[in-house]
N, C-alpha and C positions, 0 to 999 in steps of 0.2 A: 537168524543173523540180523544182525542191528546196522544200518546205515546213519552219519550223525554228520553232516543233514541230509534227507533220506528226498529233502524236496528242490526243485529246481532253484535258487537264489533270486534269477532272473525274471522267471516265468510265474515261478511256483507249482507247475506240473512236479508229480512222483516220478521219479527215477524210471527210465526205462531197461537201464541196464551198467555194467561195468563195462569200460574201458579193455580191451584186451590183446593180445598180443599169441598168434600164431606161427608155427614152424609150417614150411610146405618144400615142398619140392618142384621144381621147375622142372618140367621132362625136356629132355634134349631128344634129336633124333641123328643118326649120322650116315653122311655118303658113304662110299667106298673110299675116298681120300683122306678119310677122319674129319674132316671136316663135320662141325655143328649147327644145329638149329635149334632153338626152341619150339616145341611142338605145339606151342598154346594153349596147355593144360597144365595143372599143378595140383600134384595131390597134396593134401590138408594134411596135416599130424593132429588131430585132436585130438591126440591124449596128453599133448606137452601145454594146452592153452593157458594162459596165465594174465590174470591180472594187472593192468599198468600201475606201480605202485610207487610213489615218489619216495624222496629218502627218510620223509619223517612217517613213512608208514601207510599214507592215504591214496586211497582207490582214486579212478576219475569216473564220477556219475555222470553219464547223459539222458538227457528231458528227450521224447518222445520229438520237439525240435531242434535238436542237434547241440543245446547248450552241455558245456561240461563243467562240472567243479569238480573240487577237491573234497573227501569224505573221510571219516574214520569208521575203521568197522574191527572189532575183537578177533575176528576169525583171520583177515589179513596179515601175512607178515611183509617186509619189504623185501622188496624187489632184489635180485642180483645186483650188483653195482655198475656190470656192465650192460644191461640192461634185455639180456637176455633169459631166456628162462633154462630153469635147471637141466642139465643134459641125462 
């Protein structure tokens, strides 16, 4: 896989990684009144992880210091429209 630009803009550090976007779940717990809490855990979906992909197709790179740009890479397609990942 090809990154283009694969280097920081700013810095010029190498890319640490893509931009992404995950599903999780928020555990509730309940009284006997039905009443809710959030338990303060949340399990992850990693197998829906997805790419933040704008609408002309491009990844967001960040530098090892938190810079992000905008990227093109062959393998990405864009993103849902609503910016969710596929179900």
């Amino acid at each position: 896989m090809r990154f283009d630009p694969w280097t920081c803009p700013q810095c010029g550090q190498t890319a640490k990684g893509t931009l992404d976007t995950i599903s999780g779940v928020a555990l509730l717990t309940f009284d006997e009144q039905g009443n809710a809490e959030y338990s303060g855990q949340t399990d992850v979906c990693w197998d829906d992880q997805t790419s933040v992909v704008d609408d002309r197709g491009r990844v967001r790179l960040l530098c090892p210091d938190g810079h992000q740009w905008p990227a093109t890479s062959s393998e990405i397609t864009p993103a849902d429209p609503n910016g969710l990942p596929d179900a």
